[in-house]
N, CA, C and O of each residue as an XYZ file, in Angstrom:
836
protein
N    -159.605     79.819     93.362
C    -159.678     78.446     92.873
C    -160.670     78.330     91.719
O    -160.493     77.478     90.848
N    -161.515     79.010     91.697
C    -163.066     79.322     90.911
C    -162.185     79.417     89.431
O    -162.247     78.650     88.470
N    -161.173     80.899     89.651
C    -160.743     81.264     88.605
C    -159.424     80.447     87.432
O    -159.307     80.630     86.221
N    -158.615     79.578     88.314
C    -157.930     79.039     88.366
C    -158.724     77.459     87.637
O    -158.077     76.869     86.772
N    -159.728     77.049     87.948
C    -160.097     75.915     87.247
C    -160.780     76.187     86.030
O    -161.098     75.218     85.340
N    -161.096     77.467     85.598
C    -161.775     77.613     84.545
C    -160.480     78.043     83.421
O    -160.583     78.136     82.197
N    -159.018     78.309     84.431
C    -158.587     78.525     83.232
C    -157.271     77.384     82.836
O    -156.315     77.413     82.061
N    -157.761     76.499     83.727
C    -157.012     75.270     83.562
C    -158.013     74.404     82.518
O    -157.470     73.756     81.623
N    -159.629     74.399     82.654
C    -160.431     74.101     82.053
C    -160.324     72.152     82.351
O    -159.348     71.433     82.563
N    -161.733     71.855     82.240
C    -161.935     69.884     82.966
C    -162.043     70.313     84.111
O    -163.042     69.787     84.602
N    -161.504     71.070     84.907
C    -161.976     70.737     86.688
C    -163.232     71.422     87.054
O    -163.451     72.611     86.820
N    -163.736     70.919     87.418
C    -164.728     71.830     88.223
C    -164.872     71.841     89.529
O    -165.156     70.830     90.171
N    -164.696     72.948     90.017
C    -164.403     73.558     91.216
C    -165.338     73.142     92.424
O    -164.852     72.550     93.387
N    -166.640     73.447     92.367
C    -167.996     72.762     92.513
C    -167.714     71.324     92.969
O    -167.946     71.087     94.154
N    -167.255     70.346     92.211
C    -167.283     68.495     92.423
C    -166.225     68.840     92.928
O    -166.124     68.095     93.903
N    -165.117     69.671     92.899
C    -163.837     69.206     93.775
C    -164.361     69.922     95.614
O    -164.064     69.466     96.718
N    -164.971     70.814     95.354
C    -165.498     71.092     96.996
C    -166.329     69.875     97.870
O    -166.301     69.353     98.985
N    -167.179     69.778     96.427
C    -168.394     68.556     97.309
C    -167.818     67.280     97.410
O    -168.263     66.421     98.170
N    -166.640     67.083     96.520
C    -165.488     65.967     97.498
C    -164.827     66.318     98.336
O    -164.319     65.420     99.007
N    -164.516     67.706     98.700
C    -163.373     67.349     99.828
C    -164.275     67.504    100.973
O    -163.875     67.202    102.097
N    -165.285     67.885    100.807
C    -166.501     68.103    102.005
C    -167.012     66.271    102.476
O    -167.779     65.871    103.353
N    -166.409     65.720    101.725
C    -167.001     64.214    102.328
C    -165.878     63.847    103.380
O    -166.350     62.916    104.034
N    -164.655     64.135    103.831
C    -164.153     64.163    104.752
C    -164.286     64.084    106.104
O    -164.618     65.226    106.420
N    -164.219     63.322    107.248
C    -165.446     63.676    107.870
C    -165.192     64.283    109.202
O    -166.016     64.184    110.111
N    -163.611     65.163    109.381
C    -163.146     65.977    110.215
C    -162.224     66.555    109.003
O    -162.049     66.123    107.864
N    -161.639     67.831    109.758
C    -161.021     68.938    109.179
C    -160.266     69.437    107.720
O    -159.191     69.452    107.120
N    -162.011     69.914    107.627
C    -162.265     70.560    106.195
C    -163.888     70.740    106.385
O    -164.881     70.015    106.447
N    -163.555     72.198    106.441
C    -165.085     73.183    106.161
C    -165.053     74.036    104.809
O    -164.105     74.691    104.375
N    -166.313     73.869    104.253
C    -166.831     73.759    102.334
C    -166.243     75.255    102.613
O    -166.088     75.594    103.786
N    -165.896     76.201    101.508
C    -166.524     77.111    100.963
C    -166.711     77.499     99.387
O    -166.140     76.943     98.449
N    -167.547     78.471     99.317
C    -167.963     78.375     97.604
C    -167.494     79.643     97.491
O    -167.444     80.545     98.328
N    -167.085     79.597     96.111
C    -167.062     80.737     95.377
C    -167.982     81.760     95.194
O    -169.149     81.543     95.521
N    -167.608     83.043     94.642
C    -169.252     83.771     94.120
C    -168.678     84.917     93.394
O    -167.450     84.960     93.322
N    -169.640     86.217     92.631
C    -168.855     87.363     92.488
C    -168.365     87.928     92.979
O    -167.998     88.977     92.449
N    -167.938     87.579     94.612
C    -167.473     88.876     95.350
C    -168.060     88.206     96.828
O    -168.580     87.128     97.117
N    -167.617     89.681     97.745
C    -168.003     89.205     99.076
C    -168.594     91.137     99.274
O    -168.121     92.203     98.878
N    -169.670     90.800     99.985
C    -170.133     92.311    100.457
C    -170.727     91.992    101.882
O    -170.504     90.946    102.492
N    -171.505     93.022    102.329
C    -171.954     93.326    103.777
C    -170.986     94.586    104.396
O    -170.258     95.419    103.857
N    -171.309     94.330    105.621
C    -170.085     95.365    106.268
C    -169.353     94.365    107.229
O    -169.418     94.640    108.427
N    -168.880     93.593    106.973
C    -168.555     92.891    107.757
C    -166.610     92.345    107.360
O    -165.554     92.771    107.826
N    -166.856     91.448    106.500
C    -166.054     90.503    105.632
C    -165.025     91.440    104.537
O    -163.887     91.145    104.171
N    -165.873     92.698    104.153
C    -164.969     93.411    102.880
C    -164.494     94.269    103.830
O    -163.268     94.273    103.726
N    -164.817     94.923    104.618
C    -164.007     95.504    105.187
C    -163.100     95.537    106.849
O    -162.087     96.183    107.115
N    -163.770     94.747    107.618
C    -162.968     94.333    108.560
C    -161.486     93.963    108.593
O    -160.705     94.492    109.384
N    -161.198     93.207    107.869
C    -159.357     92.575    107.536
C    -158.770     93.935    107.266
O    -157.560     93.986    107.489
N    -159.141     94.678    106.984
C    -158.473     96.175    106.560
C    -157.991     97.195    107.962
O    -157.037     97.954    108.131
N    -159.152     96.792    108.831
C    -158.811     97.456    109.727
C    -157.504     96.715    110.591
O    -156.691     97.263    111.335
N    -157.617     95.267    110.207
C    -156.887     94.170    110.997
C    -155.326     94.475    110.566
O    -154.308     94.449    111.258
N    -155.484     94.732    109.360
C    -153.688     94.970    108.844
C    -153.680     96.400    108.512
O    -152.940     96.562    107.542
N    -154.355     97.845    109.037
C    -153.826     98.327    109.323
C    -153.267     98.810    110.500
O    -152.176     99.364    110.635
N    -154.470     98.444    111.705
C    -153.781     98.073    113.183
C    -152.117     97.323    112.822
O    -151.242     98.027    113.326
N    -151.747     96.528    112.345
C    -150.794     95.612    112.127
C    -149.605     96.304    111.822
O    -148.542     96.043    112.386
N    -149.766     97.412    110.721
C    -148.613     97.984    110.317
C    -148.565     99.035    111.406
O    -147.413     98.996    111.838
N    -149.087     99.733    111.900
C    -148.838    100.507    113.189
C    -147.644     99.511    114.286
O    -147.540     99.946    115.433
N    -146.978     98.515    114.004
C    -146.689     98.032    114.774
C    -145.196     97.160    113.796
O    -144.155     96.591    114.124
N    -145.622     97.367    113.007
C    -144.253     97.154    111.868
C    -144.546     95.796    111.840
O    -143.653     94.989    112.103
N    -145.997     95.320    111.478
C    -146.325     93.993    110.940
C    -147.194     93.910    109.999
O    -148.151     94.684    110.026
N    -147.040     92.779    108.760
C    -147.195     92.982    107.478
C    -148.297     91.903    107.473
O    -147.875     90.754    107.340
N    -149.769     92.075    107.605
C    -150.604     90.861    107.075
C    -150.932     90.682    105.506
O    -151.976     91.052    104.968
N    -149.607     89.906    104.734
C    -149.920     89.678    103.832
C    -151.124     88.805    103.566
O    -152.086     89.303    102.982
N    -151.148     87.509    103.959
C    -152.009     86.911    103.586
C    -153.337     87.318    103.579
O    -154.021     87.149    102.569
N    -153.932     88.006    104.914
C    -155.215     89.105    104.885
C    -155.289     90.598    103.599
O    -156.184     91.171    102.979
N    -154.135     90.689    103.690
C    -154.126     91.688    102.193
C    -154.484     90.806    100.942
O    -155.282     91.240    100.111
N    -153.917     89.610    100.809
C    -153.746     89.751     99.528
C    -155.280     88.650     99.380
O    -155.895     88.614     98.314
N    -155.541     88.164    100.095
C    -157.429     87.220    100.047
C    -158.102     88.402     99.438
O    -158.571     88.480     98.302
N    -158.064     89.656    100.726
C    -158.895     90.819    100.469
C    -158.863     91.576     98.983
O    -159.886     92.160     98.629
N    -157.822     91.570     98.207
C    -157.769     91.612     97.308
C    -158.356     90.823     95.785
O    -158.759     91.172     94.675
N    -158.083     89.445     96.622
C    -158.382     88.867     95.562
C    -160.134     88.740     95.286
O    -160.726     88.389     94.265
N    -160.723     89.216     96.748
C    -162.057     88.994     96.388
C    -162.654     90.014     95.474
O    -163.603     89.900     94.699
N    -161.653     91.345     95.818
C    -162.458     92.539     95.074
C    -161.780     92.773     94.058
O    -161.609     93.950     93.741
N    -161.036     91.395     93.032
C    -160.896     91.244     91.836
C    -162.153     90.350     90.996
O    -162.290     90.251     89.776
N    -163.200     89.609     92.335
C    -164.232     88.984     91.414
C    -165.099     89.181     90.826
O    -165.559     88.256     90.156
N    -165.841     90.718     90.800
C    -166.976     91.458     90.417
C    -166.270     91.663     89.124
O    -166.905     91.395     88.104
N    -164.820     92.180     88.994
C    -164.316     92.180     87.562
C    -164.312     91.197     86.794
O    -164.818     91.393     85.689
N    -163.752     89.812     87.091
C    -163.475     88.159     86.657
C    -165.325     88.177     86.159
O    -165.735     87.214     85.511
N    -166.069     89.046     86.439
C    -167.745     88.280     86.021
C    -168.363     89.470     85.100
O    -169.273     89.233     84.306
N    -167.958     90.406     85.217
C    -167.867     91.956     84.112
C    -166.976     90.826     83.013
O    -167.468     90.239     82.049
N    -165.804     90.761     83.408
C    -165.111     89.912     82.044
C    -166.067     88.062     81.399
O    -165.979     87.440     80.340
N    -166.664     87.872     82.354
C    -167.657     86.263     81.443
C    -168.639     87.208     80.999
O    -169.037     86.814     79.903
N    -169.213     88.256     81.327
C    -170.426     88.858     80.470
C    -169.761     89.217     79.035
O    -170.183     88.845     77.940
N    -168.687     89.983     79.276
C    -168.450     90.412     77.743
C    -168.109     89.249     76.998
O    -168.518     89.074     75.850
N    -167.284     88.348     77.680
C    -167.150     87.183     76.549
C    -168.357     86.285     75.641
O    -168.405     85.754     74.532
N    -169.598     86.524     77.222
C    -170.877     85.017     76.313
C    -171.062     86.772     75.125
O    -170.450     86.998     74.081
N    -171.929     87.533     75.712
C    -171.776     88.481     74.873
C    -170.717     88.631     73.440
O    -171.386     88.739     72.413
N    -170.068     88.642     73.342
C    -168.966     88.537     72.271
C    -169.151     87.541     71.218
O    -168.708     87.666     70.076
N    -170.040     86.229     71.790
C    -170.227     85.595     71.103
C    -171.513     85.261     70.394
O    -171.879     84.256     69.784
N    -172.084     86.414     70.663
C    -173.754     86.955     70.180
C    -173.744     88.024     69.414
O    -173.005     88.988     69.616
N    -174.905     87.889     68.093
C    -174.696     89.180     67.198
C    -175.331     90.267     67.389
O    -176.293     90.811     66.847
N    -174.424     90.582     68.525
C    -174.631     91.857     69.126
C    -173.380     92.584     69.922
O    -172.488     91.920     70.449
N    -173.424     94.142     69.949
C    -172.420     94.605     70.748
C    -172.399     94.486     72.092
O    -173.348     94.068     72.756
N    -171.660     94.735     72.397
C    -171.829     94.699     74.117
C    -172.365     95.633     75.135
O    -172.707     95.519     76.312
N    -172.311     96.754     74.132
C    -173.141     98.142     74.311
C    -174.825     98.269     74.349
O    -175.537     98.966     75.072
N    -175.202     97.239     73.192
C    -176.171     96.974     72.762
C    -177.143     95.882     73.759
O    -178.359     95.772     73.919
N    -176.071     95.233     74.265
C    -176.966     94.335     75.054
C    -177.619     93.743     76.493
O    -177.103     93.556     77.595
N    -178.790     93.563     76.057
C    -179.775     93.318     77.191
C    -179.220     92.985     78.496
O    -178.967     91.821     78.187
N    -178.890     93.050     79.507
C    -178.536     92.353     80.423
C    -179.415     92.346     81.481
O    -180.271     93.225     81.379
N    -179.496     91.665     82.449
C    -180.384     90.907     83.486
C    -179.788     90.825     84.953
O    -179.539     89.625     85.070
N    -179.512     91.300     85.852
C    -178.795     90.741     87.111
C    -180.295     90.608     88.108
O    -181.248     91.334     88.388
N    -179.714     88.888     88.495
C    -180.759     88.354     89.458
C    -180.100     88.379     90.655
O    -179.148     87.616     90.817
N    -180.524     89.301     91.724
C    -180.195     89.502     92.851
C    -179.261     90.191     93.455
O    -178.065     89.934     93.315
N    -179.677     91.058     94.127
C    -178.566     92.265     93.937
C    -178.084     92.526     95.181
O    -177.298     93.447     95.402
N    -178.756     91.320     96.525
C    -178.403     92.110     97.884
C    -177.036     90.962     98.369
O    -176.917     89.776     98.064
N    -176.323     91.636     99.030
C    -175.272     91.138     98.883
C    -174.991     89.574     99.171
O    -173.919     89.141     98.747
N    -175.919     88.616     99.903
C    -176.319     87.590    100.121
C    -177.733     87.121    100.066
O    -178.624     87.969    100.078
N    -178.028     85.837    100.007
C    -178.938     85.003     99.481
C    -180.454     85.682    100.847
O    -180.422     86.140    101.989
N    -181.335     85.433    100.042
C    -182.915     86.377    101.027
C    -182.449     86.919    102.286
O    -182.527     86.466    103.428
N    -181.911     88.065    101.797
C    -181.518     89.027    102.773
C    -181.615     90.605    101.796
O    -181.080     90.744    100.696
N    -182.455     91.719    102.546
C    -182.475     92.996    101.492
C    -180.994     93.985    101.689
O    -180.775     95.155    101.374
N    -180.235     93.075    102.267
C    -178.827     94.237    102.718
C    -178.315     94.226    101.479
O    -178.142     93.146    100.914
N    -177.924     95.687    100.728
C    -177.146     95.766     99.670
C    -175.707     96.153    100.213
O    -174.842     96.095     99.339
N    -175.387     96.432    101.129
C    -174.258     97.151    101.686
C    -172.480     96.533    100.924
O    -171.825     95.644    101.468
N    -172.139     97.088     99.935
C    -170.878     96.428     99.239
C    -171.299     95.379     98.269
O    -170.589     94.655     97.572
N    -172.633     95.444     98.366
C    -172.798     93.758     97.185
C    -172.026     93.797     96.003
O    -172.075     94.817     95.316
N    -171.321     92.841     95.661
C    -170.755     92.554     94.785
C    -171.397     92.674     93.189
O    -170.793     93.035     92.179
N    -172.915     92.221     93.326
C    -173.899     91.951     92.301
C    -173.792     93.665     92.068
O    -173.805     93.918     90.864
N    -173.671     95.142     93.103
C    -173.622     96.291     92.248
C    -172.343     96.723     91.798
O    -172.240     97.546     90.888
N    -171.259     96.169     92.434
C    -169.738     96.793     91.591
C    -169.798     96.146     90.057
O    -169.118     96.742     89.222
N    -170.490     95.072     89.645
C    -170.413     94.357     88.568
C    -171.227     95.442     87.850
O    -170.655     96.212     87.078
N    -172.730     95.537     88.114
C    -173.462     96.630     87.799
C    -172.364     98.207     87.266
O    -172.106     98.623     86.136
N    -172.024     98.635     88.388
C    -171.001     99.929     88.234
C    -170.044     99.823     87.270
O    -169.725    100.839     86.652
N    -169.283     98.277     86.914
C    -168.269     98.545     86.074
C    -169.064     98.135     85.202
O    -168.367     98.630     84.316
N    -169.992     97.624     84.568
C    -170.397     97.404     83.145
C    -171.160     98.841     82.685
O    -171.227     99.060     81.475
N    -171.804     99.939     83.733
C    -171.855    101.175     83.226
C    -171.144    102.234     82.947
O    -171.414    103.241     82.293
N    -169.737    101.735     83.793
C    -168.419    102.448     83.238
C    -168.077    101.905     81.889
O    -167.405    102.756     81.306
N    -168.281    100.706     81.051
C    -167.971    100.395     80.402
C    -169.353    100.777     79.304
O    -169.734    100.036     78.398
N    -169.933    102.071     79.650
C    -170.935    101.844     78.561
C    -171.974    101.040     77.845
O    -172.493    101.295     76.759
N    -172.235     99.796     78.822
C    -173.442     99.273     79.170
C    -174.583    100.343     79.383
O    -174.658    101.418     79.979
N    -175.146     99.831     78.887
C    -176.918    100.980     79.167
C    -178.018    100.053     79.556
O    -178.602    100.216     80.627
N    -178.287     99.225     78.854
C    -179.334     98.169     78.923
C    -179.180     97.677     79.637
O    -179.290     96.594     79.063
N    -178.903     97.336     80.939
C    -179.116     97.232     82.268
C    -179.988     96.955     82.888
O    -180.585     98.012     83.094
N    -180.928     95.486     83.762
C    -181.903     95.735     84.146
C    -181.782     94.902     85.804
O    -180.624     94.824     86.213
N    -182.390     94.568     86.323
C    -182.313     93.708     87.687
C    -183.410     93.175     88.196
O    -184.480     93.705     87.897
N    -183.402     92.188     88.941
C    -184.792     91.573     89.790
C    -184.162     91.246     91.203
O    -183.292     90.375     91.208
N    -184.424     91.709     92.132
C    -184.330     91.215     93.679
C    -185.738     91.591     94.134
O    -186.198     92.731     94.082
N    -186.636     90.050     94.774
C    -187.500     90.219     95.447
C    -187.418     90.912     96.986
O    -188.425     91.066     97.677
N    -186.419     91.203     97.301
C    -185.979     92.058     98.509
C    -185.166     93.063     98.749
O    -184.540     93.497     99.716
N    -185.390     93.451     97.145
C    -184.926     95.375     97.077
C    -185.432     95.639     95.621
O    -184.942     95.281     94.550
N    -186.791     96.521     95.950
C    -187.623     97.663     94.841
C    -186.452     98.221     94.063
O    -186.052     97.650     93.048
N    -185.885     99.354     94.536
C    -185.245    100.311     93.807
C    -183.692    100.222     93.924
O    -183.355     99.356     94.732
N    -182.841    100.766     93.442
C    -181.674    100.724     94.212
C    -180.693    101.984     93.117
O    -180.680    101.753     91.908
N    -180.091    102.985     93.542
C    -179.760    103.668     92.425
C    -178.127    103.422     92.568
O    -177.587    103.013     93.597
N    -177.344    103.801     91.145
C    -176.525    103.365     91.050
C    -175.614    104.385     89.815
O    -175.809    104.515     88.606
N    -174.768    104.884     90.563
C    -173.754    105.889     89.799
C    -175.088    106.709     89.427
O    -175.425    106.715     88.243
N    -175.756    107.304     90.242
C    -176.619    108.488     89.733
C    -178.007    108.069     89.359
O    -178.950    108.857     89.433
N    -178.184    106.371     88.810
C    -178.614    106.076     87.547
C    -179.980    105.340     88.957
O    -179.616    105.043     90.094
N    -181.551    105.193     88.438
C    -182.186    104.880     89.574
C    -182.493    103.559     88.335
O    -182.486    103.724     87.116
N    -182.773    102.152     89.139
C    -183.566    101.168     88.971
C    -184.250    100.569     89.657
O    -183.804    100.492     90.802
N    -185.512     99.899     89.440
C    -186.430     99.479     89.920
C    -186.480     97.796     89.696
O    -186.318     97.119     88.682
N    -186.611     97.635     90.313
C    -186.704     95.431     90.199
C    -187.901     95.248     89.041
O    -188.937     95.879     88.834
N    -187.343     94.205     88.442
C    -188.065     93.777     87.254
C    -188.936     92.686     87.717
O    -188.581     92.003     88.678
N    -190.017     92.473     87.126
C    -190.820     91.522     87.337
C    -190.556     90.149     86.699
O    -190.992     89.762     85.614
N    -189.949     89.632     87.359
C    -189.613     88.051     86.598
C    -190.289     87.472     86.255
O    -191.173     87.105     87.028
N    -190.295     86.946     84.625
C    -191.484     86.085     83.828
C    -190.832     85.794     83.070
O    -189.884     86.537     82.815
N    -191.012     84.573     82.334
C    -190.825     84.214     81.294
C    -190.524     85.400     80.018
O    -189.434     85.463     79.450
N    -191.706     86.322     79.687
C    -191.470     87.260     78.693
C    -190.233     88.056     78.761
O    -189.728     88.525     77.741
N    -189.580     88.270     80.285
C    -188.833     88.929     80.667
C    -187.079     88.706     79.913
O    -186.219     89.241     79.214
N    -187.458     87.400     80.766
C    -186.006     86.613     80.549
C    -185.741     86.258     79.245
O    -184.548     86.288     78.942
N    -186.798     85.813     78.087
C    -186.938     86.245     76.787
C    -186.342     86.987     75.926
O    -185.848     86.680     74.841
N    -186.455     88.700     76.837
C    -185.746     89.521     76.097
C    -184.891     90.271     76.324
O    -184.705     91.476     76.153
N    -184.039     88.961     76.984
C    -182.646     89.346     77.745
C    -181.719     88.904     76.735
O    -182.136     88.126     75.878
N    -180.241     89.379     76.709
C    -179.266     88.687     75.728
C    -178.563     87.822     76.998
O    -178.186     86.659     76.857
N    -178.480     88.374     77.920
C    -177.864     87.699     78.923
C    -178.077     87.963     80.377
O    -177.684     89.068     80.751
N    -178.704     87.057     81.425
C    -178.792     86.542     82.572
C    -177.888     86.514     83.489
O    -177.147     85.570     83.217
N    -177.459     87.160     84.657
C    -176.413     86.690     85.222
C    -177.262     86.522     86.720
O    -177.891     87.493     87.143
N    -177.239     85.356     87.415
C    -177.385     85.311     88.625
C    -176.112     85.262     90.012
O    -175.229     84.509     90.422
N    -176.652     86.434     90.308
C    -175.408     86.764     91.168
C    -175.591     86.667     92.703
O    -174.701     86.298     93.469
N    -177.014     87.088     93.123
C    -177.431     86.251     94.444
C    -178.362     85.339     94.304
O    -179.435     85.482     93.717
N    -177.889     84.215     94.939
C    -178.978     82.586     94.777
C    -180.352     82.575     95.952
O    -180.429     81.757     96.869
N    -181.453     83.748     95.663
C    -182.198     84.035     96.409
C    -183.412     82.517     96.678
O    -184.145     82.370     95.700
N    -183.631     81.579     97.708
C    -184.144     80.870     97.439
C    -185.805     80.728     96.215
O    -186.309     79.932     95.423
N    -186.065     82.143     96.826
C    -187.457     82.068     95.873
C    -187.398     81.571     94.301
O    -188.291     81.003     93.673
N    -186.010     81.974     93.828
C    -186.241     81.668     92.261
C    -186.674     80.165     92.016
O    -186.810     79.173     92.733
N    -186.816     80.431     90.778
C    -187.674     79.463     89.982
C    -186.461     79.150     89.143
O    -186.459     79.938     88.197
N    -185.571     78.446     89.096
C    -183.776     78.398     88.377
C    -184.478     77.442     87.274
O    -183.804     77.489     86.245
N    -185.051     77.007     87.204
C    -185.564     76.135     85.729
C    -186.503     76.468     84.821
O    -186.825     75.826     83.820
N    -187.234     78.227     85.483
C    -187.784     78.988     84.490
C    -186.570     79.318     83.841
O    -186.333     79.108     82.652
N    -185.639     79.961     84.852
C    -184.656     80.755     84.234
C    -184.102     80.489     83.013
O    -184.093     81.082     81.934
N    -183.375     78.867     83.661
C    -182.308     78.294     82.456
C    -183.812     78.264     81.146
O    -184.098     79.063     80.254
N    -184.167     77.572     81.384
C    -185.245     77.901     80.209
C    -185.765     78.501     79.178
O    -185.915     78.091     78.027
N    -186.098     79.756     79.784
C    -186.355     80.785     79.106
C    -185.597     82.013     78.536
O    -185.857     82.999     77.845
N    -184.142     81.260     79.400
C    -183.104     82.785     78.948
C    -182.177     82.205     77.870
O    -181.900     81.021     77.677
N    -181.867     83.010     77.382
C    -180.896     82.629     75.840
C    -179.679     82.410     76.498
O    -179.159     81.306     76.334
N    -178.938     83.498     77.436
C    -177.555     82.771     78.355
C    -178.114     83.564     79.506
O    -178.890     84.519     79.543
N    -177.366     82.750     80.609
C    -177.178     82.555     81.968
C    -176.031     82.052     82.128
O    -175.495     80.994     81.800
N    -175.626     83.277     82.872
C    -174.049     83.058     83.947
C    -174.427     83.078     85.041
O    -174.884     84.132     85.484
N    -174.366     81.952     85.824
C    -174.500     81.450     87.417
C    -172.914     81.838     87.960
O    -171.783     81.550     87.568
N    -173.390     82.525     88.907
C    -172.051     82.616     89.698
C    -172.074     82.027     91.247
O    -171.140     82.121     92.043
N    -173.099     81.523     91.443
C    -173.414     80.530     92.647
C    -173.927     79.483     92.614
O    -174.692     78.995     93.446
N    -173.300     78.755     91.007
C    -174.125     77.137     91.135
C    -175.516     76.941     91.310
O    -176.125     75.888     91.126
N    -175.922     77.904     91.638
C    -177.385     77.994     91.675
C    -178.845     77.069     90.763
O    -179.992     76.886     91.171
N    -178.257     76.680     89.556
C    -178.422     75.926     88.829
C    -178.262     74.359     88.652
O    -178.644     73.703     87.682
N    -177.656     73.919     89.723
C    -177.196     72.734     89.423
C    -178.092     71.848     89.701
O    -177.819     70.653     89.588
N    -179.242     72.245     90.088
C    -180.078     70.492     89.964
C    -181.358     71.360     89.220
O    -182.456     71.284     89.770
N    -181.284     71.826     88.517
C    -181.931     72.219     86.934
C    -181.432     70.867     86.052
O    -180.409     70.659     85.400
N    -182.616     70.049     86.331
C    -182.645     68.740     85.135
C    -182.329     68.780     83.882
O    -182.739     69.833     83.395
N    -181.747     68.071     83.068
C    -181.873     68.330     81.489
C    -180.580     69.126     80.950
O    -179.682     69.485     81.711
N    -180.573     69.369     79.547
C    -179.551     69.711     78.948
C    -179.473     71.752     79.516
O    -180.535     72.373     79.554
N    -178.479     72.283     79.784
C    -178.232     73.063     80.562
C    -177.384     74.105     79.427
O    -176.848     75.112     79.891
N    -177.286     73.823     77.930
C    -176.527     74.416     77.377
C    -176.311     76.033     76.935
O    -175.541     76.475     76.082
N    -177.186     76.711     77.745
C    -177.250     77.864     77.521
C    -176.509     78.604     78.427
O    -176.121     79.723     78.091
N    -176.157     77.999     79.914
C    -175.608     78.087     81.374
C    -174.278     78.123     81.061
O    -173.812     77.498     80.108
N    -173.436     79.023     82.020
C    -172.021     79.354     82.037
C    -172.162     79.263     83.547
O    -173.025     79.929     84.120
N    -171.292     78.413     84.245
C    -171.402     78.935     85.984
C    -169.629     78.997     86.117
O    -168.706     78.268     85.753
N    -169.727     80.012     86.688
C    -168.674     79.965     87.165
C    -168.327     79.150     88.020
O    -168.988     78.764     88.984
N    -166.374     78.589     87.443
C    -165.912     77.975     87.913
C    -165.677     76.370     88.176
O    -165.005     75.685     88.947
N    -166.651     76.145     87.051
C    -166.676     74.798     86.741
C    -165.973     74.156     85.470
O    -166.436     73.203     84.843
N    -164.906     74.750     85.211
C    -163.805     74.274     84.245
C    -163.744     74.363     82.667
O    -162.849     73.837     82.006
N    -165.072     75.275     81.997
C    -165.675     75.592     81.084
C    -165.592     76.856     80.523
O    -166.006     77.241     79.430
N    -165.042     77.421     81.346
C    -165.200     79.348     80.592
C    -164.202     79.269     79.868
O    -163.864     80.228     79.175
């Protein structure tokens, strides 16, 4: 739906949840994000439909969700190259930033996070400049490659070309961020009661990409 309103463009996905959530029986919220990780959610349904076909039954609908989630780490590899694209700079060349890397919000589990397949395909794609901040994972290595959490500051975010927040860890400070960073791609709304003009912000799924 995330992807679908941004490329219908005017809807935002976001105000259409937090309306249908005013309902006041049956309808439970959910949000979008880059992806789904843990060990739980990405891979469980797999085991569910292949038990299934052992039995000459077809869980499409569990196939094809499961699919579609581990098309979203790509859908956010593709908004980096675009704000990118529109900066005088290559895409090779540029700075990038991922805020939060464990697969959900203040929690240090990286297990499937979505925030590192995004990581993995922008170094398949010859990304180098690569950097990260999770206050609840130091190091984390990746296709060989070791990184260490960045110290978030102002100077930091400065000399980023681009920001992407991918887990909405409560600790941040989201109005240093928007602030101080030249772009920011929110992929968890994370931003939204950041006061003031917001024009540097891309969130996914709010009818704008």
């Amino acid at each position: 739906m995330a992807v679908l309103c941004d490329r219908m463009g005017g809807i935002n996905v976001w105000e259409v949840i937090d309306a249908a959530k005013t309902k006041p029986f049956g309808f439970l919220p959910f949000y979008p994000g880059p992806g789904i990780g843990g060990h739980c959610i990405l891979i469980d349904p797999y085991y569910l439909s292949w038990l299934a076909r052992k039995y000459d039954f077809q869980t499409k609908f569990i196939t094809l969700a499961a699919e579609t989630n581990e098309d979203m780490p790509f859908y956010v590899k593709d908004m980096i190259f675009r704000e990118v694209s529109l900066m005088t700079i290559s895409i090779r060349n540029a700075k990038v930033l991922m805020l939060g890397i464990a697969f959900k919000r203040d929690v240090d589990d990286t297990r499937h996070s979505p925030a590192i397949r995004v990581m993995e395909l922008l170094l398949d794609d010859k990304v180098r400049k690569i950097h990260y901040n999770d206050p609840f994972v130091p190091k984390i290595e990746i296709n060989g490659q070791k990184f260490s959490s960045k110290k978030l500051t102002p100077a930091l975010l400065e000399t980023m070309d681009c920001v992407v927040i991918t887990t909405d860890h409560s600790s941040y400070d989201y109005k240093m961020i928007v602030k101080y960073s030249k772009r920011v791609i929110d992929t968890r709304n994370a931003t939204q009661r950041v006061s003031g003009s917001k024009k540097n912000v891309v969130v996914l799924g709010d009818g704008s990409n």
